[in-house]
BAPA-93507 format. One line per 5 residues: number of its first residue (from 1); for each residue x, y, z of C-alpha. Coordinates in steps of 0.5 Angstrom, whole numbers. Example, Ala and Ser with C-alpha at 12.3 -4.5 7.8 and 13.67 -1.06 7.14 Angstrom:
BEGIN
1> 25/-9/16; 27/-2/14
REM end
This chain:
BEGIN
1> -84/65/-28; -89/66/-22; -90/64/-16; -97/61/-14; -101/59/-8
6> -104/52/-9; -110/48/-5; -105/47/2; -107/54/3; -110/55/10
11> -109/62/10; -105/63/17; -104/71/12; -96/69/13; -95/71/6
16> -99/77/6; -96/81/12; -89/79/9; -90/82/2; -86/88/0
21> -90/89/-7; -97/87/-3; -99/82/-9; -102/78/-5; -108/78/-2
26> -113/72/1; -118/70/-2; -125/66/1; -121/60/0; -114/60/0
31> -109/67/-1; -108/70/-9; -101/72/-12; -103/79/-17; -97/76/-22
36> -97/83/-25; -94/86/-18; -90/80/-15; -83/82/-15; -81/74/-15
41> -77/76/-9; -79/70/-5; -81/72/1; -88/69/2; -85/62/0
46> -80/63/6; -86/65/10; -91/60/8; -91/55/14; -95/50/10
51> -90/50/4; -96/52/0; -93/58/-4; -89/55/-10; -85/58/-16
56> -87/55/-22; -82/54/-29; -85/54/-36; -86/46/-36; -90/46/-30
61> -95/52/-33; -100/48/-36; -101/45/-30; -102/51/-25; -106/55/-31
66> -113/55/-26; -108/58/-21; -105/64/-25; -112/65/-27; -115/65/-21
71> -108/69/-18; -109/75/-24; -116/77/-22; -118/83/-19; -116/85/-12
76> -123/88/-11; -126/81/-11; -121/78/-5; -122/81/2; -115/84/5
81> -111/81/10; -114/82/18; -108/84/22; -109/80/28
REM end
């Protein structure tokens, strides 16, 4: 199962530049994790320094389905990491 970013995101880009796969991208409102490119390596949940980005297991799916949606939208619609 995937790993999510949920609302505790203040996107600080941790998760973003620590990426190998670059699935993840920030959003106007929170970063979002390409579920098709995440190679679930873990590495964004380790840099979050608000534990904002969880993995999800099947019985928890239904309650993070917006967040999946949302996350699976083209890239084209999120802006891309500013480097500081």
């Amino acid at each position: 199962m995937p790993y999510v970013v949920t609302a505790e995101c203040i996107l600080c880009g941790a998760c973003v530049s620590g990426c190998e796969s670059n699935a993840i991208t920030e959003g106007e409102t929170q970063s979002h994790i390409n579920v098709e490119m995440c190679i679930e390596c873990s590495t964004c949940e380790q840099n979050c320094p608000v534990q904002a980005i969880i993995f999800v297991e099947d019985a928890d799916m239904e309650k993070y389905k917006a967040s999946l949606q949302e996350n699976s939208e083209p890239q084209a619609e999120s802006k891309p990491a500013q480097d500081p």
